[in-house]
C-alpha positions in Angstrom: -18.3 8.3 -38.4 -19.7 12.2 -37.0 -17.6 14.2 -35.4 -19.6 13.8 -32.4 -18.7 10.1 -32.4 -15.0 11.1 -32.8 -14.8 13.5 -30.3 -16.7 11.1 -27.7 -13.8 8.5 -28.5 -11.1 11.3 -28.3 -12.3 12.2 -24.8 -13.2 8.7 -23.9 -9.6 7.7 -24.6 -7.8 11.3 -22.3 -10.2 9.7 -19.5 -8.9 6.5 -19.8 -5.2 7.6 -20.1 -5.8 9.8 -17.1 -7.3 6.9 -14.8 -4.4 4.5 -16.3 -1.8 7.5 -15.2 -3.2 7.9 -11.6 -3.2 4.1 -11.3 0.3 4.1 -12.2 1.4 6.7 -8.9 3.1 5.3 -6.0 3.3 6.9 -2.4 6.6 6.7 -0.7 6.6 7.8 3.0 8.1 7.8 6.5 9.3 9.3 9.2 13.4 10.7 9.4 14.5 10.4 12.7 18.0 10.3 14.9 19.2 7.1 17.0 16.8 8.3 20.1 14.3 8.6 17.8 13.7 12.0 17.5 12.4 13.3 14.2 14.5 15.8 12.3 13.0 18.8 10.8 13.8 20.3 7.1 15.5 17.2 5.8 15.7 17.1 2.6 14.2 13.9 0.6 15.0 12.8 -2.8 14.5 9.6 -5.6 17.5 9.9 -7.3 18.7 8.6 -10.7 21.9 6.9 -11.6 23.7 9.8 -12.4 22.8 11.3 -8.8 19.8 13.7 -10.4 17.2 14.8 -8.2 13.9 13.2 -9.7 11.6 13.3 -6.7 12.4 15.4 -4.0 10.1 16.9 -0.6 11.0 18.4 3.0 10.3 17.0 6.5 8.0 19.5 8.7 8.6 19.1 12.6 7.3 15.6 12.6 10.4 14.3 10.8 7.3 13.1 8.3 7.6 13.1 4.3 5.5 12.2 1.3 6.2 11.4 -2.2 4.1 10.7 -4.9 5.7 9.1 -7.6 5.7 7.2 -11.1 6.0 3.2 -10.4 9.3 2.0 -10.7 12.8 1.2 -9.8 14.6 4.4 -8.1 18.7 4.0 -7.6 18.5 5.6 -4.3 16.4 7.4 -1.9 18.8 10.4 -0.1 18.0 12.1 2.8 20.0 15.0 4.2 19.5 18.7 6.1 22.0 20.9 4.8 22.4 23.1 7.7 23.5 20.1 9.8 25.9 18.6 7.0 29.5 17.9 8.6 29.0 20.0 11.6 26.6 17.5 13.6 25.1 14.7 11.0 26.0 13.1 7.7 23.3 11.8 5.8 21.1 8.3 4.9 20.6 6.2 1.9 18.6 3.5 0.6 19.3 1.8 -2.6 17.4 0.1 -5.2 14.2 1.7 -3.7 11.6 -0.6 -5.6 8.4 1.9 -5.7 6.2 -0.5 -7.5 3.7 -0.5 -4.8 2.8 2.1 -1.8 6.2 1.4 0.3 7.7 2.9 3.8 11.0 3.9 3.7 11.9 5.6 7.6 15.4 7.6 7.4 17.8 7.0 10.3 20.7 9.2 10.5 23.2 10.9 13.0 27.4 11.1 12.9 28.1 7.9 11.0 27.0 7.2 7.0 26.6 3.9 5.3 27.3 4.6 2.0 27.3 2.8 -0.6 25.4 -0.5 0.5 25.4 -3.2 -1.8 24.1 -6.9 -1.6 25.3 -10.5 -3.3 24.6 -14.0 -2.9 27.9 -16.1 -2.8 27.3 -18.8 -5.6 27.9 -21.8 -3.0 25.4 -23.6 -2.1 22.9 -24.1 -0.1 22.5 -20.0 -0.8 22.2 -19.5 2.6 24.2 -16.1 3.3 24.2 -12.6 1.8 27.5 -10.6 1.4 26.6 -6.6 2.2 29.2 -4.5 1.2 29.3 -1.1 2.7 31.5 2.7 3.2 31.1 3.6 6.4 32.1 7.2 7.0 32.6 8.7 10.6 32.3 12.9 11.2 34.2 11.8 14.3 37.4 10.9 12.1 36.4 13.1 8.6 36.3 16.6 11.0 39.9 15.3 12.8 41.7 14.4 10.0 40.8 16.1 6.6 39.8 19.3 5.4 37.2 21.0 3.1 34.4 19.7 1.0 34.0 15.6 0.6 34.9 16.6 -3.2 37.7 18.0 -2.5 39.2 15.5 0.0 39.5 12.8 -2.2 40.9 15.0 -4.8 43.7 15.8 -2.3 43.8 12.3 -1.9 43.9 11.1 -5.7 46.8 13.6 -5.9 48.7 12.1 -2.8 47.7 8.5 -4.0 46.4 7.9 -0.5 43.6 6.1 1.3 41.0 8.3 2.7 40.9 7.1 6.4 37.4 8.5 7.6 36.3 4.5 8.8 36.2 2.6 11.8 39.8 1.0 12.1 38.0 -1.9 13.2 33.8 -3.4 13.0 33.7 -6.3 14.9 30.2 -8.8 14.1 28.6 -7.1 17.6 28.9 -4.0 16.3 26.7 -4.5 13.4 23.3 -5.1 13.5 21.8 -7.1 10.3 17.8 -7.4 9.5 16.0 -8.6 6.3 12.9 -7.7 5.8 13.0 -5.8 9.4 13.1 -9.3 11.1 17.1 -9.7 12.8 19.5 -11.8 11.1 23.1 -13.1 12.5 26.2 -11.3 11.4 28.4 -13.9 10.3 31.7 -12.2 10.0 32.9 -8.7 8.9 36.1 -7.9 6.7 37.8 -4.4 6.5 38.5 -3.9 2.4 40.0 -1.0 0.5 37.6 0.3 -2.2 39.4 2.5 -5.3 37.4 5.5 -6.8 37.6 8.7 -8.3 41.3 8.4 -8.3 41.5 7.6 -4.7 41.1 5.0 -2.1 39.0 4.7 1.1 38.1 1.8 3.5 35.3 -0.3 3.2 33.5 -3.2 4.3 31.7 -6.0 3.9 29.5 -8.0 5.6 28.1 -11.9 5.7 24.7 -12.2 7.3 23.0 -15.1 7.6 19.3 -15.4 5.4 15.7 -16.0 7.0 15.2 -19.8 6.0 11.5 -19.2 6.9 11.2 -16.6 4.4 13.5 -17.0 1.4 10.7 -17.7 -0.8 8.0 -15.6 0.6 9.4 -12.6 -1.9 11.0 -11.1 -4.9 12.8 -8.8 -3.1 14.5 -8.7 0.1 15.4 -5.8 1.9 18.6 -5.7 3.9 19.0 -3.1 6.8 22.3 -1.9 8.5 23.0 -0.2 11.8 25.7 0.2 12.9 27.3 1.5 16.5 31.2 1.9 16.1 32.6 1.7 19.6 35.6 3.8 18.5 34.1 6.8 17.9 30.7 6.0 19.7 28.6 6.8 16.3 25.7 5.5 14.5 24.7 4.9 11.1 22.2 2.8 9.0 21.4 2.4 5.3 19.3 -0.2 3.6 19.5 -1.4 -0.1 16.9 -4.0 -1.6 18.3 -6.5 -3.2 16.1 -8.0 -6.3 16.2 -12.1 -6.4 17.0 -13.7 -9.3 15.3 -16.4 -10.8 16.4 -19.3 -12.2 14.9 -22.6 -13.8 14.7 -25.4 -11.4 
């Protein structure tokens, strides 16, 4: 074989690569916005890994608007936060299990209440008609009356004390909660108050049974599951989404 050959293969082969690597970019994009739907400027936008790393991360402009380009796959979270506003007037919003296999829209929804922490599971009673979606919400209402300093250092005051962090609604009744898979609503069943341990500490939780879309249960691998919620304690808002992969199993 001539060089000439070789080298044509060689360069062949980086085109190829290079075509396989552009195929294998995603775009994630949307829009950040408050509860009136006005979009929020300089908000920071990040994939994240397990351990909380930065992998991906852009800016809004004026337009509340963002754009990542990113290698297919499955991202733990998506994170969206502006600094400046951070425990003075806003929290911040996450989605979890962000499944960037495909061009996808992700639209950030944030003000005074966070929903951290979403997670979803199918009770294993048949006929699999519900999701449980468990959930921390977290209030800047309560946080900024009750405790001070960083959110690190609140629970470590609180792992010291052995107390429970009380920065959650006392109360989240089912009309509170709005519940939507696949961005079609779904009925809240019933919602439970829980206390979740971490980090040393303890804070209230919650968790959620929604009822499924019968129409659509088959119609994809994954679902995702949507939460907004309006606490009429401390007349805040918050929403998080996590998308919840189905399992298969042999009929």
């Amino acid at each position: 074989m001539s060089k000439k050959t070789i080298v044509t293969l060689i360069l062949a082969g980086v085109a190829s690569l290079s075509t396989y690597a552009q195929k294998e970019m995603v775009t994630v994009h949307g829009v950040v916005t408050d509860f009136n739907n006005n979009p929020i400027d300089s908000v920071k936008v990040s994939l994240k890994s397990k351990s909380f790393k930065d992998l991906y991360t852009t800016t809004t402009g004026k337009d509340g608007k963002y754009t990542l380009k990113v290698p297919k796959g499955r991202y733990y979270c998506l994170y969206a936060i502006n600094l400046a506003h951070y425990g003075k007037t806003k929290l911040e919003y996450w989605a979890w299990n962000v499944p960037a296999f495909e061009d996808m829209e992700i639209n950030p929804q944030y003000e005074r209440m966070e929903l951290y922490g979403l997670n979803v599971f199918e009770p294993q009673v048949g006929p699999f008609e519900t999701y449980m979606v468990y959930f921390r919400p977290m209030s800047l209402t309560k946080a900024n009356k009750g405790y001070k300093g960083t959110k690190s250092e609140v629970e470590q005051k609180a792992a010291a004390k052995k107390d429970t962090i009380d920065i959650a609604p006392s109360t989240i009744s089912p009309n509170e909660l709005k519940a939507f898979i696949n961005d079609r609503e779904v009925k809240v069943i019933q919602v439970q108050r829980v206390v979740e341990y971490g980090r040393g500490g303890y804070i209230f939780s919650y968790i959620a049974q929604i009822q499924k879309n019968k129409n659509e249960e088959k119609l994809s691998k994954t679902d995702k599951i949507t939460l907004i919620l309006h606490s009429k304690e401390t007349n805040e808002y918050g929403r998080a989404e996590c998308y919840y992969e189905k399992p298969e199993y042999p009929n």
